[in-house]
C-alpha positions in Angstrom: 0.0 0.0 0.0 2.9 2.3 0.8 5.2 1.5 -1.9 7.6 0.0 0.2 6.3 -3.0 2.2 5.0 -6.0 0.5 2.5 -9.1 1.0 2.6 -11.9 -0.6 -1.1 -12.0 -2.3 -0.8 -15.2 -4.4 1.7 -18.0 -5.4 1.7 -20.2 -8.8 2.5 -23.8 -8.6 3.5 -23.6 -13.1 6.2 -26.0 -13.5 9.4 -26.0 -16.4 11.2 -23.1 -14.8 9.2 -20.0 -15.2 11.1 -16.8 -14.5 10.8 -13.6 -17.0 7.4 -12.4 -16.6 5.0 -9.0 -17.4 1.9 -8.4 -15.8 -1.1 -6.2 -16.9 -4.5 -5.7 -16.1 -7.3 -6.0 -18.6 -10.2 -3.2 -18.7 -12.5 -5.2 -16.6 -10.1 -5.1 -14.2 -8.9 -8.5 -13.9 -4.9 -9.5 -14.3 -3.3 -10.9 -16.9 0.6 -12.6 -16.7 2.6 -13.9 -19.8 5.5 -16.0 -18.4 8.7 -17.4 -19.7 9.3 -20.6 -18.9 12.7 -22.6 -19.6 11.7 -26.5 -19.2 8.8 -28.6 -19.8 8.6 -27.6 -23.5 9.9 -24.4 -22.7 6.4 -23.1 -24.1 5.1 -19.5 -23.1 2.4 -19.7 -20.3 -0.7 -17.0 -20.5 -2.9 -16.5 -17.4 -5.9 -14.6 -16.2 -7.3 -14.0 -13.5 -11.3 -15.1 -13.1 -12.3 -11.9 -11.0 -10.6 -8.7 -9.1 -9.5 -10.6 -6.1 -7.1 -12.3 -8.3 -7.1 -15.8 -6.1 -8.3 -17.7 -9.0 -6.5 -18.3 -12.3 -6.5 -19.9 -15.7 -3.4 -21.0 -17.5 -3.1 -21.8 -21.2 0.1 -22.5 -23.3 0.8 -19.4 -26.0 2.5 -22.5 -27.8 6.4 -21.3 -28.9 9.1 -20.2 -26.2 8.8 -16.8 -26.2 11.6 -14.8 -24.1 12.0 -11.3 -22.6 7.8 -11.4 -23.1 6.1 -8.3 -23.2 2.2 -7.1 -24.5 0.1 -3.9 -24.6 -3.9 -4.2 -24.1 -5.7 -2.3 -26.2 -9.4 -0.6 -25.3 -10.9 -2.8 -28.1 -9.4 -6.3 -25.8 -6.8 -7.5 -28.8 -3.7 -7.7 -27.4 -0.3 -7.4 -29.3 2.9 -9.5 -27.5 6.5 -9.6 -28.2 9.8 -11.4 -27.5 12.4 -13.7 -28.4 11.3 -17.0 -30.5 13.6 -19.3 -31.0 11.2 -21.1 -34.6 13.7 -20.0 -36.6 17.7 -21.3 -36.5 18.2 -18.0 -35.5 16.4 -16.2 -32.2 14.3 -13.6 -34.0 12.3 -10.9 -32.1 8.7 -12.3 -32.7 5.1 -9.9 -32.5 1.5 -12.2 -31.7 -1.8 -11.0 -31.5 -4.5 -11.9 -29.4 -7.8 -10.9 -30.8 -10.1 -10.0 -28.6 -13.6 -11.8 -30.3 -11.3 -14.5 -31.4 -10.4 -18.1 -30.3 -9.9 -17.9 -26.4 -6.5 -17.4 -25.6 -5.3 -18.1 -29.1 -1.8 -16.1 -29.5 -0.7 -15.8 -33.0 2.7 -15.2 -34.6 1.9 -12.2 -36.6 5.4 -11.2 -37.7 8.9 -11.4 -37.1 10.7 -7.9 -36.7 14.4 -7.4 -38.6 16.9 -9.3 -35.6 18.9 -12.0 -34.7 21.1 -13.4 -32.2 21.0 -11.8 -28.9 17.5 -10.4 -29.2 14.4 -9.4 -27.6 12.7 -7.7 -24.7 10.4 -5.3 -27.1 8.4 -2.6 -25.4 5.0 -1.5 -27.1 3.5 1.9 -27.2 0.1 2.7 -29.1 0.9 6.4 -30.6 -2.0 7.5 -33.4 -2.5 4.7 -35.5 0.3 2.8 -35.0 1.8 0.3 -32.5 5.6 1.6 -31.8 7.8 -1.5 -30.9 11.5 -1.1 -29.2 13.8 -4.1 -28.9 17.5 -4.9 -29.1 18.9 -7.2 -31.4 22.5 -8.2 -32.6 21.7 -8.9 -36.0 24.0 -6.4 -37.6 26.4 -5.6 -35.1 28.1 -7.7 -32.7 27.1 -4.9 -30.0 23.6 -5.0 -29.1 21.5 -2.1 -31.0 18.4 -0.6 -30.1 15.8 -0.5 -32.8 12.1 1.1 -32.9 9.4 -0.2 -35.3 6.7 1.8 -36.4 4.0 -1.3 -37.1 0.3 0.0 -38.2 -2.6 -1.9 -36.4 -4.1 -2.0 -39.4 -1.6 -4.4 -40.2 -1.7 -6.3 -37.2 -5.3 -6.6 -37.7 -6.2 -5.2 -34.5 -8.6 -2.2 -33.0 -7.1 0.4 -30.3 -10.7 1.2 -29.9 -14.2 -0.4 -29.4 -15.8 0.8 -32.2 
């Protein structure tokens, strides 16, 4: 309540190693967690919470590893994640949409963003139109850049809005 001192609220018994995690809550005011996980198929591990007391909780597989896992709700309920996939031979930086009237809990792999190699951790920001994206990736440098993509929701296929 103060910033400062904690308690513990609630515990997850997921198994194969989960560690990197983001947390958001969804306009309804339930959470929502996308978690890394590093054993067990390694797959990415989506859960809600059933109501604002956050006690109870459903977890679904996304389906792919997906590391350094980040996503942005928008007011229409799609949802647009990011982070390193590991499909390819080489880790790319990945983008997945949830749509929000779509299959339940359904992630998918919309597109893969120019990287490579020591990649991922993509931020998201809705400005106008557009979805901004910043990630690292060592694709062209052996130094980690920073890059920033400029992705239209139009071609993401989601809504930032209701209507």
């Amino acid at each position: 309540k103060d910033g400062v001192n904690y308690t513990l609220f609630k515990s997850f018994e997921l198994d194969g190693y989960p560690n990197e995690s983001t947390i958001r809550f969804l306009e309804d005011g339930r959470m929502a967690i996308m978690v890394r996980r590093e054993k067990k198929g390694r797959s990415c591990m989506w859960g809600v919470s059933s109501d604002t007391t956050y006690q109870d909780w459903t977890w679904k597989s996304i389906g792919p590893f997906i590391g350094g896992p980040d996503f942005i709700v928008m007011d229409s309920g799609d949802i647009v994640a990011g982070g390193r996939t590991t499909m390819c031979k080489m880790p790319k930086t990945s983008i997945f949409v949830k749509k929000a009237n779509g299959k339940k809990d359904r992630f998918a792999q919309t597109m893969i963003l120019p990287s490579g190699g020591d990649c991922s951790y993509p931020g998201f920001l809705v400005v106008g139109d557009k979805v901004w994206v910043s990630y690292y990736s060592t694709h062209e440098t052996k130094k980690a850049s920073i890059y920033l993509a400029k992705i239209p929701l139009k071609m993401l296929g989601v809504k930032r809005d209701k209507k």
